[in-house]
N, C-alpha and C positions, 0 to 999 in steps of 0.2 A: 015646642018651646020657642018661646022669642025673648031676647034681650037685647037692649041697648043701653049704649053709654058714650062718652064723649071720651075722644082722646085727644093731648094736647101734645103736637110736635116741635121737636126742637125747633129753634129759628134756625134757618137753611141760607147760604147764601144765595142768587141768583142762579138758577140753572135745574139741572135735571139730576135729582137725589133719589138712590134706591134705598127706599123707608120700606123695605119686606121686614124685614127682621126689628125696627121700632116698633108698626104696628101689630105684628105679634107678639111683642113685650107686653102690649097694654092690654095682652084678650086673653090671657090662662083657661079662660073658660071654654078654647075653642078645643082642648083635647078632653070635651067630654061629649065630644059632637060627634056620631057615627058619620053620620048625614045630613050636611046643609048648606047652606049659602053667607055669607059675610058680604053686605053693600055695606061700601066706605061712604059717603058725602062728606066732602070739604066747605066748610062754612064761610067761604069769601071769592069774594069776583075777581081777585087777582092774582088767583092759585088757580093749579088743575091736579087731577088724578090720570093716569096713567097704566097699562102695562106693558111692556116689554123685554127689554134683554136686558138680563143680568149678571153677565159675565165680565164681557169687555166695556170697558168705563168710556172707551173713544163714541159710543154708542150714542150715551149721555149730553157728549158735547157737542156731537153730530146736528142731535136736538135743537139744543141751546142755539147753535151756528145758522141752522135753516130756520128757524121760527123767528130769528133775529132777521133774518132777509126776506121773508114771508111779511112780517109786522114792521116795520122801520120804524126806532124812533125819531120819527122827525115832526116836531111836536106842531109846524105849520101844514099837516095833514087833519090834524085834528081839532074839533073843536072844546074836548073833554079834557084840559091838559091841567086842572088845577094845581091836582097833586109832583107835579113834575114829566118829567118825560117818558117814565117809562109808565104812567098812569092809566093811557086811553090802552097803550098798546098792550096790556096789560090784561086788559079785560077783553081783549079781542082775543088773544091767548089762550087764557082760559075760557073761552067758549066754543074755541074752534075744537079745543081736547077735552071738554066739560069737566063735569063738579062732581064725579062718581063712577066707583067700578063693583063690578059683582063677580065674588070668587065663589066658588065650590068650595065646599069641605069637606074632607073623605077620612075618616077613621080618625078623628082627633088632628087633624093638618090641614093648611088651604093646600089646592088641588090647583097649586099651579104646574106648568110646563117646567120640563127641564131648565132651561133658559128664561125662563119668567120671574119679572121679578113687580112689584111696585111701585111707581116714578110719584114724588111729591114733585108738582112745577114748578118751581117758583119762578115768577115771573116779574118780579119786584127787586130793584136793590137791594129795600130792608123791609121785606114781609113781616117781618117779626114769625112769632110764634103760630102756628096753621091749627085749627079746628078742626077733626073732623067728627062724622055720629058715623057709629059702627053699627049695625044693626048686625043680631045674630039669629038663623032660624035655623031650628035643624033638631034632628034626635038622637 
């Protein structure tokens, strides 16, 4: 069995947001799944996917904190700076953590870790609203 379908996420402010329990709002269908896999893709260059830890929120900012010192905005680094400054850094962001995850499904549930959760990146001031396609395979 395969299905797909598009899910549309809140708009998130900047930083590192655990979207586990959004994306499983938008999938009812994953608890008719004994066995299979869920790949998320996010439809934009200036978001990323993620997983990690889901417990403590300092985790999150951790993120945010090192990928900001990782990436500088300092827009005389770049020559891509149309959109403002946090535009080239942006897309360098989301390609060092890329545009998709792949979870397991085990009995009608994703088959993550104890501590595991889902990270939307945003990596934008105002990303607006994030795309992704859910693909779902499984029996």
């Amino acid at each position: 069995m395969w299905r797909q379908k598009k899910i549309t996420l809140s708009q998130k402010k900047r930083g590192f947001h655990l979207v586990t329990d959004e994306v499983s709002d938008h999938l009812p269908e994953l608890k008719n799944i004994s066995a299979g896999i869920l790949h998320l893709f996010i439809q934009h260059t200036s978001a990323s996917l993620t997983i990690n830890e889901n417990a403590d929120p300092s985790v999150r900012r951790d993120f945010e904190s090192h990928f900001n010192r990782l990436v500088p905005e300092d827009t005389s680094l770049f020559e891509h700076t149309l959109e403002g400054p946090d535009d080239m850094t942006s897309h360098l962001k989301a390609s060092i953590l890329g545009p998709s995850i792949t979870i397991p499904i085990t009995d009608g549930k994703l088959n993550l870790g104890t501590w595991q959760g889902i990270y939307l990146c945003e990596h934008r001031n105002n990303g607006g609203n994030r795309k992704l396609i859910a693909t779902i395979s499984g029996e």
